[in-house]
C-alpha positions in Angstrom: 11.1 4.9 -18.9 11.1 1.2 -20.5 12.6 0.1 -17.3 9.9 1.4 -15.0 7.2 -0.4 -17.4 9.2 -3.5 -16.8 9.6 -3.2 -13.1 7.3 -5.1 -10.6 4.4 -3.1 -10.0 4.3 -0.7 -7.1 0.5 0.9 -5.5 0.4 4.2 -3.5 -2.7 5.5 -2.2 -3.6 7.9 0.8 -6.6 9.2 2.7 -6.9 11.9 5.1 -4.5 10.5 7.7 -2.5 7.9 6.0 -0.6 7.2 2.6 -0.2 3.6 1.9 2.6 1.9 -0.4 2.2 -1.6 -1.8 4.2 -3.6 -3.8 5.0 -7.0 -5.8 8.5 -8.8 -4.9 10.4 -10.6 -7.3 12.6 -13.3 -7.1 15.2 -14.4 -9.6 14.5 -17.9 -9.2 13.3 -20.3 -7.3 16.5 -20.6 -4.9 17.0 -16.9 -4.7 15.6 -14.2 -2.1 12.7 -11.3 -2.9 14.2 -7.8 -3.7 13.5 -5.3 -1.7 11.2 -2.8 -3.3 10.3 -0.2 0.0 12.4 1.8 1.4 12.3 4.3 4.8 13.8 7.1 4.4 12.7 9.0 7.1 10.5 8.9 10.5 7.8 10.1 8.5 8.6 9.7 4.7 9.4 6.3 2.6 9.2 5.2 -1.2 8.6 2.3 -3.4 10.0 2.0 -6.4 9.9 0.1 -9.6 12.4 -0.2 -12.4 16.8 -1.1 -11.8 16.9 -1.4 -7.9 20.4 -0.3 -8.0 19.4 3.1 -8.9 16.5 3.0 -6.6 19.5 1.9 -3.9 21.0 5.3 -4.8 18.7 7.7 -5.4 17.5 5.9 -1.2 21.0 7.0 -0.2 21.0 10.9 -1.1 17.4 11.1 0.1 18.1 9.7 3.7 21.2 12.1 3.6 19.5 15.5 2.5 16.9 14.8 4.8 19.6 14.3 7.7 21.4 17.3 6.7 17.6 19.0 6.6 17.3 18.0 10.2 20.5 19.0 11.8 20.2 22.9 10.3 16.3 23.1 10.5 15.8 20.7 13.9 12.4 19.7 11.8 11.2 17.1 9.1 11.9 17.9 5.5 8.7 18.8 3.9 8.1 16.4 0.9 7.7 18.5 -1.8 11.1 19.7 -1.7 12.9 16.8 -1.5 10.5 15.4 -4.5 12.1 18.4 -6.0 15.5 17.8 -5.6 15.2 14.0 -6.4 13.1 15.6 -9.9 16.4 17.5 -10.6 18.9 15.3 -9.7 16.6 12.9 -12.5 16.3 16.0 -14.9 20.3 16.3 -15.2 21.1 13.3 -16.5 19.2 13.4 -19.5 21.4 16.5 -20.4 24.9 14.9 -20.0 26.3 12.5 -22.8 28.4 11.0 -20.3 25.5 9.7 -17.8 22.7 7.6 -18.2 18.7 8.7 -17.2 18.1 6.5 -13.6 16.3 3.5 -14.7 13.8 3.8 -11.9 10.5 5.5 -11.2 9.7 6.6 -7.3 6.5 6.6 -5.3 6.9 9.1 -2.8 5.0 8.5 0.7 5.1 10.7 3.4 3.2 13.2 5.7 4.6 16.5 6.9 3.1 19.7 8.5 0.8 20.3 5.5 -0.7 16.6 5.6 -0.3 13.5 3.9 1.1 13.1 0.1 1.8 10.9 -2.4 4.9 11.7 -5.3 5.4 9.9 -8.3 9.0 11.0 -10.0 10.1 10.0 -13.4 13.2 9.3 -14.8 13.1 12.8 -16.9 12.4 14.5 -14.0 9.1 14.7 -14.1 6.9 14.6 -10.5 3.4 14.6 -10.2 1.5 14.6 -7.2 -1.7 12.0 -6.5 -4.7 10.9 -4.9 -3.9 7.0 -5.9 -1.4 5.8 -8.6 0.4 2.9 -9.7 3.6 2.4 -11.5 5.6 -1.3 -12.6 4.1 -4.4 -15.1 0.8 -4.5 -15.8 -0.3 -1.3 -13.7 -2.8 -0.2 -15.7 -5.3 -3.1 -14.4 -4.5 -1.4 -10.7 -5.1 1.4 -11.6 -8.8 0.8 -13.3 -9.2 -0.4 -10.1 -7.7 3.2 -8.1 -10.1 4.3 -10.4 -13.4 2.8 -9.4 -12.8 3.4 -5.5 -10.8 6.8 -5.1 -13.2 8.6 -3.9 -13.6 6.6 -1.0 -10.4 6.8 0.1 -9.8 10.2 1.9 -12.6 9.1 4.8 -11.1 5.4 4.7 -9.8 3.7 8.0 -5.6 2.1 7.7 -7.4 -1.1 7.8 -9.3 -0.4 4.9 -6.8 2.0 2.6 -4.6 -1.4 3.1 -7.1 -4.0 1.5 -8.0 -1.4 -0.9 -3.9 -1.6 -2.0 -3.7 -5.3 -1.7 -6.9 -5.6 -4.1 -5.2 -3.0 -6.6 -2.0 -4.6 -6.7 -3.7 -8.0 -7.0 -5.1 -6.8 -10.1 -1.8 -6.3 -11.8 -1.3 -10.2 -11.4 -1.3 -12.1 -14.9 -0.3 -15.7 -13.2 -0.3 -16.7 -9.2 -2.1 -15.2 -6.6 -0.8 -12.8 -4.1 0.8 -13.6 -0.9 2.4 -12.7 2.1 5.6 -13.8 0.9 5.8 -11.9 -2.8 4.2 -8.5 -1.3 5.3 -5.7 1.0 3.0 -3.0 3.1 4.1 0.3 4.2 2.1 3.0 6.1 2.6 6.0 7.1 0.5 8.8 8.8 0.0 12.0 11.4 0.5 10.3 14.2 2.2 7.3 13.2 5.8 6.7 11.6 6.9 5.3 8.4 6.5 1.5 9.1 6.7 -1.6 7.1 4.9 -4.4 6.7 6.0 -7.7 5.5 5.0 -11.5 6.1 3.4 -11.9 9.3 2.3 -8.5 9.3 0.4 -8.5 5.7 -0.7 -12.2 6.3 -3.9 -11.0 8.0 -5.2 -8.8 5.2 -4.1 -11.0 2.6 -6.2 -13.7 4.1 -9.4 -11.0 4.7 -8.9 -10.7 0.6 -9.2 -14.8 0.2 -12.5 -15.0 2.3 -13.9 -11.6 0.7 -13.3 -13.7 -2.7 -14.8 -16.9 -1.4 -17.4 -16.0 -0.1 -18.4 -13.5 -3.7 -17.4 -16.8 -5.6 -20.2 -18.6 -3.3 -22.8 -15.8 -4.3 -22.4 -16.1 -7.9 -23.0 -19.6 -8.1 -26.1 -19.7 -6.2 -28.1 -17.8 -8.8 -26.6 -19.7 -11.5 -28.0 -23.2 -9.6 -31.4 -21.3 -9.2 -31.6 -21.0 -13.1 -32.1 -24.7 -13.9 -34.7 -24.9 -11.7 -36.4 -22.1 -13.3 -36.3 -23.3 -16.7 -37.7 -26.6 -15.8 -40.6 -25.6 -14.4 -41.7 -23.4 -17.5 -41.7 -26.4 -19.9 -44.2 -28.4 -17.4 -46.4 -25.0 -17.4 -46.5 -24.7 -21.4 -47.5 -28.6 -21.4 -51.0 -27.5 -19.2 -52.0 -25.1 -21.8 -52.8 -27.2 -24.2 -55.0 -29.6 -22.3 -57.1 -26.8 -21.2 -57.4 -25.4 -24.6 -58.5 -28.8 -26.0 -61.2 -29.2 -23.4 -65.1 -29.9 -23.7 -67.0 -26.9 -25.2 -70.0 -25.1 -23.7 -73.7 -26.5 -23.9 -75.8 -25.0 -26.8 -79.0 -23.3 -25.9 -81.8 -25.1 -28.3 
């Protein structure tokens, strides 16, 4: 479980059509690659995953073949619930044999099948839990205040918009930097469309919607902080004329 907290944060997130992964890449140093943290599994399922990327690597591997196997005997998708369930058990056995180790890695489950869209999250006990929005990695508690504050927008949100609203959450989860299109990775999935990834070029256009969205709120707040000066000199200049009124010529006595 320490591993997952310590893993680069991922954000999942669906609406009524879609289910949207997004996720921080890290890079050894400066002269090394991003690791890949999305991976298709099928036409219409992928993950993200946070915690040892080997095991994420493996646990990809049997996924993409049970759901191959699924398709040759059933000539149909595998529904995602039951693989969740397998990967849940596969998870689950480890922590009963003194000669393995517990997978170091937590999933986010993204996929759509006959039932609708759905979003897994799958422990390293074996644990799986099903949700609306949800984040795991570093500092994923700041993304998901923000899940928080905006799910119930998000089943009658447009790709567009479920999108920004991942980019924003997983922004939050940033101590240091800002995000870009080079340290992030998109992946959507829905009905009618299959499991594709976005990365660069492709999240470049949202990421730069965020930057003006920001701007143009950082533009906002400082005009009513100018107007407050302005304010506050004026009222000195009206206390100074109640005095001299005060202090004027009194009324005429009748004799």
């Amino acid at each position: 479980m320490e591993a997952v907290k310590q893993g680069s944060c991922a954000v999942g997130l669906k609406s009524d059509t879609h289910v949207v992964l997004a996720t921080l890449k890290r890079s050894q140093s400066e002269l090394s690659s991003f690791q890949r943290k999305v991976f298709k599994i099928d036409d219409h399922m992928g993950i993200a995953i946070a915690g040892l990327t080997g095991d994420g690597r493996s646990l990809c591997k049997y996924m993409r073949n049970e759901c191959i196997n699924y398709r040759y005997i059933y000539e149909s998708s595998m529904p995602i619930g039951r693989l969740v369930r397998q990967i849940a058990d596969k998870s689950q056995v480890c922590t009963q044999r003194s000669w393995k180790r517990p997978y170091g890695v937590g999933l986010l489950v993204a996929g759509v099948d006959s039932t609708g869209p759905h979003l897994f999250n799958t422990c390293p006990s074996g644990n799986y839990y099903e949700y609306k929005a949800h984040a795991i990695g570093a500092r994923s508690q700041a993304a998901k205040t923000y899940l928080e504050k905006h799910f119930e927008s998000f089943p009658a949100a447009t790709l567009d918009e479920l999108i920004s609203h991942g980019l924003r959450a997983l922004a939050a989860s940033l101590s240091e930097g800002e995000l870009t299109d080079a340290n992030c990775s998109v992946a959507v999935v829905g009905r009618e469309s299959a499991f594709t990834l976005l990365e660069d070029g492709g999240v470049a256009p949202f990421i730069a919607a965020l930057k003006e969205e920001e701007g143009a709120g950082a533009m906002q707040a400082e005009e009513p902080a100018a107007e407050a000066p302005a304010e506050q000199a004026e009222e000195p200049a009206a206390a100074a004329e109640e005095p001299a009124a005060e202090g004027g010529a009194a009324p005429m006595e009748a004799d």
